[in-house]
C-alpha positions as CSV (number, residue, x, y, z in Angstrom):
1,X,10.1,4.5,-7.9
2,X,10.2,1.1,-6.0
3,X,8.9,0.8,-2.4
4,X,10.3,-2.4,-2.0
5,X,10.2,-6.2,-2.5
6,X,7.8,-9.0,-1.1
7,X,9.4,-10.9,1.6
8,X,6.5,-13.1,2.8
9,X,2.5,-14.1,1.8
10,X,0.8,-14.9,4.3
11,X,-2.2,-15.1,2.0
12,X,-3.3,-14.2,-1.2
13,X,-4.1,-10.5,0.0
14,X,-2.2,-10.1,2.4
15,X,2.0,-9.2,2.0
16,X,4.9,-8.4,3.8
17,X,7.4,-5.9,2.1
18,X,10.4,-4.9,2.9
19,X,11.2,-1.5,2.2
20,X,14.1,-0.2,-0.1
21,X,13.4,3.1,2.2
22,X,12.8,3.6,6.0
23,X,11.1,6.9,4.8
24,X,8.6,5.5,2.2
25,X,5.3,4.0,2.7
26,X,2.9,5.3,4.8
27,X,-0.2,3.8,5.8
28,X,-3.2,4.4,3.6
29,X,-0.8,4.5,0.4
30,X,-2.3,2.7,-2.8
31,X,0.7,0.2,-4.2
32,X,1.2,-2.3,-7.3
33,X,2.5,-5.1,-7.4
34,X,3.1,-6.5,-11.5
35,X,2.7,-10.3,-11.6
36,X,2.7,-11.9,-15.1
37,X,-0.6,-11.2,-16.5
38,X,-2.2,-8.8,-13.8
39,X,-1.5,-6.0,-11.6
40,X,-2.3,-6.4,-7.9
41,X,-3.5,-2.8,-6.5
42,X,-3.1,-2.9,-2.6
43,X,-3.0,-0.8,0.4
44,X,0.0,-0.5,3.2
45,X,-1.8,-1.3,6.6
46,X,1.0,-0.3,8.2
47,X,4.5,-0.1,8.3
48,X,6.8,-1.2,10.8
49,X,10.6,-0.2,11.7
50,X,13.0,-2.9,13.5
51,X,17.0,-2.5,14.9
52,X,18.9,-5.9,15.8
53,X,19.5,-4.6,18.9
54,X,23.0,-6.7,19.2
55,X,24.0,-4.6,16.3
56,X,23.1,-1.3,17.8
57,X,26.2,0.7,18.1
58,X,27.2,3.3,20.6
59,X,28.3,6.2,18.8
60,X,27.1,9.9,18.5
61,X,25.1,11.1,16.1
62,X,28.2,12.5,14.4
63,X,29.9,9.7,14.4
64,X,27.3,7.8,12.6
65,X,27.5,10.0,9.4
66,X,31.1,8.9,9.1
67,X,30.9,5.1,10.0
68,X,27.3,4.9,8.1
69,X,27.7,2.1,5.9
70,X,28.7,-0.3,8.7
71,X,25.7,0.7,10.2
72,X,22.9,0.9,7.7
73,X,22.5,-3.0,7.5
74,X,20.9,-3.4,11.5
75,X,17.9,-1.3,10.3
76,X,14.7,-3.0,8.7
77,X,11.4,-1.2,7.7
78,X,8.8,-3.3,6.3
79,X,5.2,-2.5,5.7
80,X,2.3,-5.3,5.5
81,X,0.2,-4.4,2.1
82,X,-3.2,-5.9,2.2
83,X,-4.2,-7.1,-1.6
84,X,-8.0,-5.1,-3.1
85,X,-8.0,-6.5,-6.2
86,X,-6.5,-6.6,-9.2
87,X,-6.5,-4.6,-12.6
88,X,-5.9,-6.3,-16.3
89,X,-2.8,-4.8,-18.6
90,X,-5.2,-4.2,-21.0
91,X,-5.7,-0.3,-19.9
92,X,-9.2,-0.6,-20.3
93,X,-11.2,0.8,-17.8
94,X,-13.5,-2.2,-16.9
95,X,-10.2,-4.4,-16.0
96,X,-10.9,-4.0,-12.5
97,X,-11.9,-7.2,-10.0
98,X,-12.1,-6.5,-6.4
99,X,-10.7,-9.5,-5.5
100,X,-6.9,-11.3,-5.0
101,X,-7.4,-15.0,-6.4
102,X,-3.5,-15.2,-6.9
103,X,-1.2,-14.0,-4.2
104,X,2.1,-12.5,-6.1
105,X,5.6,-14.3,-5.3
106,X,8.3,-13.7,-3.1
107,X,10.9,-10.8,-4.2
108,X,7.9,-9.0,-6.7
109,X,8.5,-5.8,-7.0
110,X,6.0,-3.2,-5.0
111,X,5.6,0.5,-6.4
112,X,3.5,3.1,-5.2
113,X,0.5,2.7,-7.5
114,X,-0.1,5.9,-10.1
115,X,-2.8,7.9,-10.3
116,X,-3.4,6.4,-13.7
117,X,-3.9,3.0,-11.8
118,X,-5.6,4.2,-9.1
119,X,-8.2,6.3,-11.4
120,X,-8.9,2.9,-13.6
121,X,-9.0,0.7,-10.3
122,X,-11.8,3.3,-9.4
123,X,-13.5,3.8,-12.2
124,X,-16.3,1.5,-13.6
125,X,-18.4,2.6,-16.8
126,X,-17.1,6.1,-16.6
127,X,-18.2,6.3,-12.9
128,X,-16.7,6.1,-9.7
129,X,-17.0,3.1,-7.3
130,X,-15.2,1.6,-4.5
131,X,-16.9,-1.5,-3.5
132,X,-14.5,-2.8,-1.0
133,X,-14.8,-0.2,1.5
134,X,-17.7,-1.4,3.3
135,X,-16.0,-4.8,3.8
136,X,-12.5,-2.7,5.0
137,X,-14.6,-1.1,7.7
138,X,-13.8,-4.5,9.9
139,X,-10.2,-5.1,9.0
140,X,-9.3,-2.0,8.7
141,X,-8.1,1.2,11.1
142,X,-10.4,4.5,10.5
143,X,-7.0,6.2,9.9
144,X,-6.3,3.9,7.2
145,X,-9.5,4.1,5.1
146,X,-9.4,8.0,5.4
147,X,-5.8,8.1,3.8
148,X,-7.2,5.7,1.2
149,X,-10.4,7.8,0.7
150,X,-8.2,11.1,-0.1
151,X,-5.7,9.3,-2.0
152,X,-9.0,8.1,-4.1
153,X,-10.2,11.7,-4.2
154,X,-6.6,12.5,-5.5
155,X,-7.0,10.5,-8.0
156,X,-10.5,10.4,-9.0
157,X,-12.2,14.0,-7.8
158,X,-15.4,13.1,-9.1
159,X,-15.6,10.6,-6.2
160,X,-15.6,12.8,-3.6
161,X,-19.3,13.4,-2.9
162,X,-19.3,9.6,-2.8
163,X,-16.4,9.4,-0.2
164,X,-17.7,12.0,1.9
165,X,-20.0,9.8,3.4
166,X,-17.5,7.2,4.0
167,X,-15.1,9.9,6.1
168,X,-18.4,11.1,7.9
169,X,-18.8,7.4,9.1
170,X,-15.6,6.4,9.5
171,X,-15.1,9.2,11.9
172,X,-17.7,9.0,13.8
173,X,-17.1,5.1,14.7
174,X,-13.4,6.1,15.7
């Protein structure tokens, strides 16, 4: 499943991506984005939903089933996907790097990332880490790194002792 394709990189972690969907992405969600030799794993920050408002028509709601695809094309949803790192094709478990030092191109492909990614982007000699987070805590909203933290769980359960702590703080600075 696709969530969408870059549309602009304002850096080499941070992405815009417009979504194939209004109703996918959600912030918190882990996401992939498959370059040549490496796979980016992300995080949606958050998603946004625009209307061209000189394209905004007047009809009623049942009228808009029947004239919907003349309509569909004034509605954009993009979501900005901040870059964590990046994992090697190799499907080793120690092909994780937390850090972006290539940002993908414009019209990559994003996906939600698997479970199978997000397990080996969390993983590191058979144990769970997620060294990032403390450095999040700035950039990031609370909401965000708690959707992250139980997508990790998710994922990884053996972490959750280990992310426990992170929730207690995060919601207690919110």
């Amino acid at each position: 499943m696709r969530l969408g394709d870059i549309i602009h990189v304002a850096s080499a972690d941070t992405y815009t991506v417009k979504l194939c969907d209004e109703n996918s992405g959600f912030a918190g969600q882990f996401v992939s984005v498959s370059t040549s030799d490496v796979t980016i794993i992300g995080v949606v920050t958050g998603v946004s939903h625009s209307v061209k408002e000189d394209m905004v028509g007047y009809l009623s709601q049942d009228k808009k089933i029947k004239y919907q695809p003349y309509i569909e094309d004034y509605k954009n949803s993009y979501c900005t996907v901040h870059g964590l790192g990046t994992l090697s094709d190799g499907g080793g478990g120690d092909g994780a790097v937390y850090a972006v030092d290539r940002s993908p191109h414009i019209d990559d492909p994003v996906k939600p990332a698997s479970t199978d990614e997000i397990m080996r982007f969390h993983t590191a000699g058979k144990r769970p880490c997620a060294p990032y987070l403390h450095d999040l805590k700035d950039q990031l909203q609370s909401p965000v790194i708690l959707k992250m933290a139980d997508e990790i769980v998710g994922a990884v359960p053996e972490s959750e002792k280990m992310l426990d702590l992170v929730r207690k703080y995060m919601k207690r600075i919110t």
